[in-house]
C-alpha positions as CSV (number, residue, x, y, z in Angstrom):
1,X,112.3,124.9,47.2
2,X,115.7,123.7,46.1
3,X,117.4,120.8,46.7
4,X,120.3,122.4,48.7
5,X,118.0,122.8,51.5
6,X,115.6,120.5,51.6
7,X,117.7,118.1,53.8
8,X,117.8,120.5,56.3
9,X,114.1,119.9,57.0
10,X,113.4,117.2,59.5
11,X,110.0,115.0,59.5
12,X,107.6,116.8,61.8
13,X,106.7,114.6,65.1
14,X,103.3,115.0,65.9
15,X,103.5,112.3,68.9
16,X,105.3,115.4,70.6
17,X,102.1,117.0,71.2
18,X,101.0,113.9,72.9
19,X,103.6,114.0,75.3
20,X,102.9,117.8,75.7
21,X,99.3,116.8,76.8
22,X,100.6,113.8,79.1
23,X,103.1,117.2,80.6
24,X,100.6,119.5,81.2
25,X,97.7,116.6,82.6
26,X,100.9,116.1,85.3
27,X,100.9,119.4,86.2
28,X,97.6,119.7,87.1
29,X,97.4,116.5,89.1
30,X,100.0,118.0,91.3
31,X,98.5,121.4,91.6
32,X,95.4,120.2,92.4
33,X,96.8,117.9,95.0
34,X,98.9,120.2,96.8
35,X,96.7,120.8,99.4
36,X,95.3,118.0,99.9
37,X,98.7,116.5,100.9
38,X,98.6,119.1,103.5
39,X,95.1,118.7,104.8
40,X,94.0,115.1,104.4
41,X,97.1,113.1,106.2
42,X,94.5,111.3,108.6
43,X,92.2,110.3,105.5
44,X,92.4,106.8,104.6
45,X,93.2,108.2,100.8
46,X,96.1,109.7,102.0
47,X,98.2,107.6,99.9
48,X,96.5,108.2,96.5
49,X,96.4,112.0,96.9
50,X,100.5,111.5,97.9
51,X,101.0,108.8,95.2
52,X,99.7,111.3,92.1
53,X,101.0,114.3,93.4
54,X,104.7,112.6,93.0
55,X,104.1,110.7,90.5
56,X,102.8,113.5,88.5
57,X,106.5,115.2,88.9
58,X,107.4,114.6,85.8
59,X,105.6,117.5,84.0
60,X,107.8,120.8,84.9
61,X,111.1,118.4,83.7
62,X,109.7,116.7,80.8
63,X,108.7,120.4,79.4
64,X,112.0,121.6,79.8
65,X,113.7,118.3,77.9
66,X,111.2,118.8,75.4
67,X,112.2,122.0,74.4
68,X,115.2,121.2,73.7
69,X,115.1,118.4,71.8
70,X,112.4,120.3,69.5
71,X,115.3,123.2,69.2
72,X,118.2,120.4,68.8
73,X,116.3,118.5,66.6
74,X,114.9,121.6,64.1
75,X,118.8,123.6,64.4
76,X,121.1,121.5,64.6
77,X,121.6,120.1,61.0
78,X,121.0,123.9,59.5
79,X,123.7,126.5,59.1
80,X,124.6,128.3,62.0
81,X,124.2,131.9,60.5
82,X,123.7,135.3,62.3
83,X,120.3,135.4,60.4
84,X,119.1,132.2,62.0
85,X,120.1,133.4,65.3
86,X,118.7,136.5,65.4
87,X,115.2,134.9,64.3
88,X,116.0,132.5,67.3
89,X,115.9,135.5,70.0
90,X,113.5,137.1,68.4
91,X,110.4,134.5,68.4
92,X,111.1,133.4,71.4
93,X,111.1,137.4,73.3
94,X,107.9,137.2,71.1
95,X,105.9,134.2,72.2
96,X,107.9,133.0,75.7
97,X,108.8,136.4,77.9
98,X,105.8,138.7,76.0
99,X,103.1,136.5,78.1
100,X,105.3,135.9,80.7
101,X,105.6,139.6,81.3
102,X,101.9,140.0,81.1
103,X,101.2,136.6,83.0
104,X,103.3,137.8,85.7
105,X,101.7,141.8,86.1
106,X,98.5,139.5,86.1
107,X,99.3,137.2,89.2
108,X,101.5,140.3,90.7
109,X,98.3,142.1,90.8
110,X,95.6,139.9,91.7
111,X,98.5,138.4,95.1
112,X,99.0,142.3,95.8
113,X,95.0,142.7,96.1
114,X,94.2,139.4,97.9
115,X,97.1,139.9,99.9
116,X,96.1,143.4,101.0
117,X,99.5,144.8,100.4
118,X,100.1,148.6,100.9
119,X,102.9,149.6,99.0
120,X,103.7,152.9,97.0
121,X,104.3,152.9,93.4
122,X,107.8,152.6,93.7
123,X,108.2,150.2,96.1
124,X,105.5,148.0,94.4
125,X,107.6,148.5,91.2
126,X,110.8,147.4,92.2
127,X,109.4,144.5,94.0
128,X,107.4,143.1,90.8
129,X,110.7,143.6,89.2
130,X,112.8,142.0,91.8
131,X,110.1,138.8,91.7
132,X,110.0,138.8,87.5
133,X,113.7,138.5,87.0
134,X,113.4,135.3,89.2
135,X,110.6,133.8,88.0
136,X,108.9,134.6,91.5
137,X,105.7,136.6,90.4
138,X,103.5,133.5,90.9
139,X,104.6,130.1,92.2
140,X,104.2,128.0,88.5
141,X,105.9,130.7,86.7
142,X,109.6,129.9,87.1
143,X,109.2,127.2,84.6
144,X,109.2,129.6,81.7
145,X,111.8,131.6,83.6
146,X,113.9,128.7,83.6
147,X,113.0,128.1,79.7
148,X,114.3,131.8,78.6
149,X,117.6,130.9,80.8
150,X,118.0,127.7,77.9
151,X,116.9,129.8,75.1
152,X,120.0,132.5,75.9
153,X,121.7,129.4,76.6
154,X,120.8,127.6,73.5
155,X,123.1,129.7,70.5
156,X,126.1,129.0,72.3
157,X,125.2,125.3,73.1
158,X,124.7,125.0,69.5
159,X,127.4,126.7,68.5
160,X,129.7,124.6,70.8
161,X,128.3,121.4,69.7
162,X,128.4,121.6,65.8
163,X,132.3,122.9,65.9
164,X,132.8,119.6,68.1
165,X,130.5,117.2,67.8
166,X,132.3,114.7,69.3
167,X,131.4,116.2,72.4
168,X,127.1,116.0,71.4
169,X,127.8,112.0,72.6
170,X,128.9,112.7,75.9
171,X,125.8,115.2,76.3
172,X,124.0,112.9,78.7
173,X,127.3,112.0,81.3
174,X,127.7,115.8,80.9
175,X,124.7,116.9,82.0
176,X,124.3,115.1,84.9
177,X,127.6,115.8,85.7
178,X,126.9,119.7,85.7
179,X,123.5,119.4,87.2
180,X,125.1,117.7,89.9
181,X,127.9,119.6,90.6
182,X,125.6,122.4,91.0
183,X,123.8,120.1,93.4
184,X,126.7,119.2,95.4
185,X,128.2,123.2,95.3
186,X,125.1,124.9,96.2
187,X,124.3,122.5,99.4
188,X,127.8,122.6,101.0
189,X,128.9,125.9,99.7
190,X,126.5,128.7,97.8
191,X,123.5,127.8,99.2
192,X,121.8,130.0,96.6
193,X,117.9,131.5,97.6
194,X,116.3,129.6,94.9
195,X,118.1,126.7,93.5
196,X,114.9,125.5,91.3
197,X,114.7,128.9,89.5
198,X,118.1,128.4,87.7
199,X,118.6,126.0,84.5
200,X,121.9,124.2,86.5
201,X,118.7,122.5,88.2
202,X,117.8,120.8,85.2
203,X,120.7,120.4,82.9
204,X,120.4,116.7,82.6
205,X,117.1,117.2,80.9
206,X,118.2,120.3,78.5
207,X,121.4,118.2,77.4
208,X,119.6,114.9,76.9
209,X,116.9,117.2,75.1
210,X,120.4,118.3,72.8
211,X,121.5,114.5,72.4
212,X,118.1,112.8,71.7
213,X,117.0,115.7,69.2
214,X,120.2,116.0,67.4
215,X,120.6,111.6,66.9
216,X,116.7,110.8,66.9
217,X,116.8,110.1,63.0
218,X,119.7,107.4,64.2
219,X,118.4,106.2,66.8
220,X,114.5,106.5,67.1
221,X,114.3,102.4,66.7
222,X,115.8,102.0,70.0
223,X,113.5,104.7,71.3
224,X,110.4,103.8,70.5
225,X,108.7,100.0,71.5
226,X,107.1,98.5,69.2
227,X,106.7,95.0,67.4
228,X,108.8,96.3,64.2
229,X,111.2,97.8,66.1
230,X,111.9,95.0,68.9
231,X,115.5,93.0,68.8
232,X,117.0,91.0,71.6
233,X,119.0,94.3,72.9
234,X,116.5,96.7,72.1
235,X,114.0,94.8,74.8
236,X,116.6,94.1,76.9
237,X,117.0,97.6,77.1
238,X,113.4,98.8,77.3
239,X,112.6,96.7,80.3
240,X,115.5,98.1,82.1
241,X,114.5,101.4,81.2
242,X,110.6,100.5,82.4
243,X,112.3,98.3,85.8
244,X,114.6,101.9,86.7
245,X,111.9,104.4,86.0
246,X,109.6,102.5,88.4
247,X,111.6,101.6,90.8
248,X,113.3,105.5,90.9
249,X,109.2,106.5,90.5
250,X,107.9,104.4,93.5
251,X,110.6,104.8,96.1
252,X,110.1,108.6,95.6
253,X,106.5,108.3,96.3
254,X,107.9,106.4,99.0
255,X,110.0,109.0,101.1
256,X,107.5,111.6,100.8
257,X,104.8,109.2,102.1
258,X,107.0,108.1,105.1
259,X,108.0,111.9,105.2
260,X,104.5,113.8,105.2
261,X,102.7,110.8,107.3
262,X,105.2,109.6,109.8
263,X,107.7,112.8,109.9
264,X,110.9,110.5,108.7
265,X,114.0,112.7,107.9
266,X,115.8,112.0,104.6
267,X,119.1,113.4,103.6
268,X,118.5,116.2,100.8
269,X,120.6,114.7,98.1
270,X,118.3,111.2,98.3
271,X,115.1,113.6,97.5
272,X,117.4,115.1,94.4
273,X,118.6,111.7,93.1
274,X,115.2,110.0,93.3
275,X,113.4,113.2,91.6
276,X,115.7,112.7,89.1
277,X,115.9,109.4,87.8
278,X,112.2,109.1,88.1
279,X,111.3,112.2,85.9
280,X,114.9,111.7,83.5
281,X,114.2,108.3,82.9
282,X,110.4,109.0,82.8
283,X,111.2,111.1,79.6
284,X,112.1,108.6,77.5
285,X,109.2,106.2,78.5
286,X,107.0,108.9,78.0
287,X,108.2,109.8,74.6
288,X,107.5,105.9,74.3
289,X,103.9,106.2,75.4
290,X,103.1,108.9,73.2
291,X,104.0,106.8,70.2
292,X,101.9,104.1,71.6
293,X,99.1,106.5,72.3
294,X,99.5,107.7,68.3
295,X,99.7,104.3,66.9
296,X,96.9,102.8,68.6
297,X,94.1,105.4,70.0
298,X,91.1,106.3,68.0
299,X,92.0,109.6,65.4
300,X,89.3,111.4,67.1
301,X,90.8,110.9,70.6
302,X,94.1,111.6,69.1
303,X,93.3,114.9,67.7
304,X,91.9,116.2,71.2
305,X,95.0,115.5,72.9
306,X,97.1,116.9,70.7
307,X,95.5,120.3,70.8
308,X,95.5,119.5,74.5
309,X,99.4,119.4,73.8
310,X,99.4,122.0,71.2
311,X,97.9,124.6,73.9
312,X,99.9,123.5,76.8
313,X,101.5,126.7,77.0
314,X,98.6,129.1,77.2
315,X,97.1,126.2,79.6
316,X,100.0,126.3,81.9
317,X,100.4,130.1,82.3
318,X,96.5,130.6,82.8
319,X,95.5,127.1,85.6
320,X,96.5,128.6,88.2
321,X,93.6,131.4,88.1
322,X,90.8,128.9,87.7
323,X,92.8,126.7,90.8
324,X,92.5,130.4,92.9
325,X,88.8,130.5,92.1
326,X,87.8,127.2,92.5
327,X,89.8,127.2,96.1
328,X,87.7,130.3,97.0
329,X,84.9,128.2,98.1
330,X,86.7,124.8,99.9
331,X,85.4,122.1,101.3
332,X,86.9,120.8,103.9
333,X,84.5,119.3,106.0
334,X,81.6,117.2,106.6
335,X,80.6,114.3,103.8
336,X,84.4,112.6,103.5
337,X,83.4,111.4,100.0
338,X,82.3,115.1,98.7
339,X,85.6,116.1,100.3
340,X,87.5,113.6,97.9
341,X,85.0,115.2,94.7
342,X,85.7,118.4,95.7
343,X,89.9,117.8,94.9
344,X,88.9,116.0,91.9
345,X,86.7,118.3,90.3
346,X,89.6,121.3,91.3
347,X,91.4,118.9,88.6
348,X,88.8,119.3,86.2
349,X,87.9,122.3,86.7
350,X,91.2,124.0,86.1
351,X,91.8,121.9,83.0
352,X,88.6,122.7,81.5
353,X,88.4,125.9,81.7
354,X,91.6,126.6,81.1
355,X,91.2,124.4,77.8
356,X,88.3,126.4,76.7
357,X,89.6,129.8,77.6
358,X,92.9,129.5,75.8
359,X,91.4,127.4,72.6
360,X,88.8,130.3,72.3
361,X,91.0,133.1,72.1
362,X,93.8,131.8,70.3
363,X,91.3,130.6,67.1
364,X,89.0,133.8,67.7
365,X,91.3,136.8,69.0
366,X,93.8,138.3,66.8
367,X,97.2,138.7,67.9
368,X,96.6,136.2,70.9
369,X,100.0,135.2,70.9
370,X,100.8,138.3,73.2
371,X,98.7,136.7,76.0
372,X,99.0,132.6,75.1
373,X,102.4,132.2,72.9
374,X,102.6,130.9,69.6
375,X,100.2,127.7,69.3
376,X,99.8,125.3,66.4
377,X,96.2,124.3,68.0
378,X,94.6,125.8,64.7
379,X,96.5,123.2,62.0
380,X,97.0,119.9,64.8
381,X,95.3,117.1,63.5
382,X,96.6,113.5,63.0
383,X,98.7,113.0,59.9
384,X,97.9,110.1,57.3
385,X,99.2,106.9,58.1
């Protein structure tokens, strides 16, 4: 490799897998809460089953910032050449809306059955496509729908920001300012179906995915906490960062406690702003707690979560089938304490099946990126110290 390149290479970040794992653990606490939010509002657990599946918020949103500070962080110092673009669009039509499609015929299917739907062929076509090009085919799947509205957005972020990159260090004020805007517009004005579906949702996180990625060789001391790292400003500014991510995190446990228990009416906009800072803010610490987890867990346990994080994707798009089966057979009465094993093992059992299933087929099935994505699982292990 010449020398004219090699700068263009950034260090690989292996703690990013860690933070994949902490994502997709999140998401399946909430999933496997959901019902039990519903169902057990006169058990004395109440609060636990509310407290993690709120907490747990941050997975869908830290996903999305992680993508693009992976893409900021890997593009943004290399020419900006049709070439490089066109390989851009075409991994990800590839490894994101490949599965997705087939992901989304699979759930399609399997609703339309349980369902008992009697369509015709046409009508059942153009409804699939009405629900695919809105992310709608199954309830978890407008994350990646959300994902491919970044990746088309992505070129011409790019493109914008490295022909003025005085404008990459107002990327944080700037997203939130979008994001919010699109707030404010769509409650008082467009009142659009789906407001979750559409990137303008989550701007904040895509943008301070673009800042983060594209400064983290400047900046990474004041990022991650630790004993080499600490100054009097940088500690300062980690415990305000751990004091605002807490407090944001517990009052919105908060209002949804008072809300599902006692029936207390919020205004909209507080459940927006407290969703927000908790899970925005919560980036950042938990880009801070997967350096801790790297520095200081065992290599053994390290390598299983990061090929936990490695297959986060295939694990995402494939949990909800094992959460269907699993639900087939409830219980919701009798014993209170099997009641409380039954929603834990839902946890378990979606995660390790899932686990399994996608680790199995992307080592042992060829071409198993049509189904799970592209996934490093094969080559993650913990790199020398």
């Amino acid at each position: 490799m010449s020398t004219a390149t090699s700068p263009l290479r950034r260090e690989n970040i292996p703690q990013l897998n860690i933070m994949r794992a902490l994502c997709i653990i999140a998401v399946l606490c909430v999933h496997s809460t959901s019902f039990a939010t519903e169902r057990l509002r006169d058990s004395n657990y109440f609060f636990l089953y509310n407290f993690v599946n709120i907490f747990m918020k941050y997975g869908t949103p830290t996903f999305i910032f992680l993508s693009s500070f992976v893409l900021f962080y890997n593009y943004f110092e290399r020419p900006y050449t049709k070439n490089l673009i066109t390989a851009f669009y075409s991994k990800r039509l590839k490894y994101i809306l490949v599965p997705y499609f087939m992901f989304s015929v699979l759930y399609y299917s399997i609703m339309y059955v349980l369902n008992k739907r009697d369509l015709g062929v046409i009508e059942t076509l153009q409804h699939f496509g009405s629900q695919l090009i809105i992310g709608k085919a199954y309830t978890h799947l407008y994350f990646v729908f959300i994902n491919a509205q970044f990746y088309l957005f992505f070129p011409l972020a790019l493109w914008f920001l490295k022909k003025y990159p005085a404008v990459l260090k107002w990327c944080i004020p700037l997203g939130l300012a979008i994001q919010y805007g699109f707030v404010f517009m769509n409650k008082f004005y467009w009142q659009v179906k789906y407001p979750g579906s559409w990137m303008f949702s989550y701007m904040s996180y895509f943008l301070l995915g673009a800042f983060l990625g594209s400064y983290f060789p400047k900046i990474k001391q004041w990022l991650i906490a630790s004993r080499e790292n600490a100054t009097p400003g940088r500690v300062v500014f980690w415990v305000l960062l751990w004091t605002a991510w807490l407090t944001a995190a517990l009052n919105h446990v908060n209002i949804y406690f008072q809300s599902r228990l006692y029936g207390t009416v919020y205004n909209t906009t507080l459940y927006e702003f407290l969703w927000n800072a908790h899970t925005y803010l919560g980036t950042v610490v938990l880009l801070q707690i997967a350096f801790f987890i790297y520095r200081h867990f065992s290599p053994t346990l390290i390598k299983w979560i990061s090929q936990l994080g490695a297959l986060s994707f295939g694990i995402y798009l494939l949990h909800p089938l094992f959460n269907l089966i699993y639900r087939a057979n409830p219980v919701t009465s009798g014993n209170s304490m099997l009641v409380h094993l039954w929603y834990l093992g839902g946890f378990f059992f979606a995660l390790v099946c899932s686990w399994i299933v996608v680790g199995l087929v992307v080592k042992y099935v060829p071409f198993s990126w049509i189904i799970f994505g592209n996934s490093p699982a094969k080559k993650v292990k913990k790199a020398a110290a």
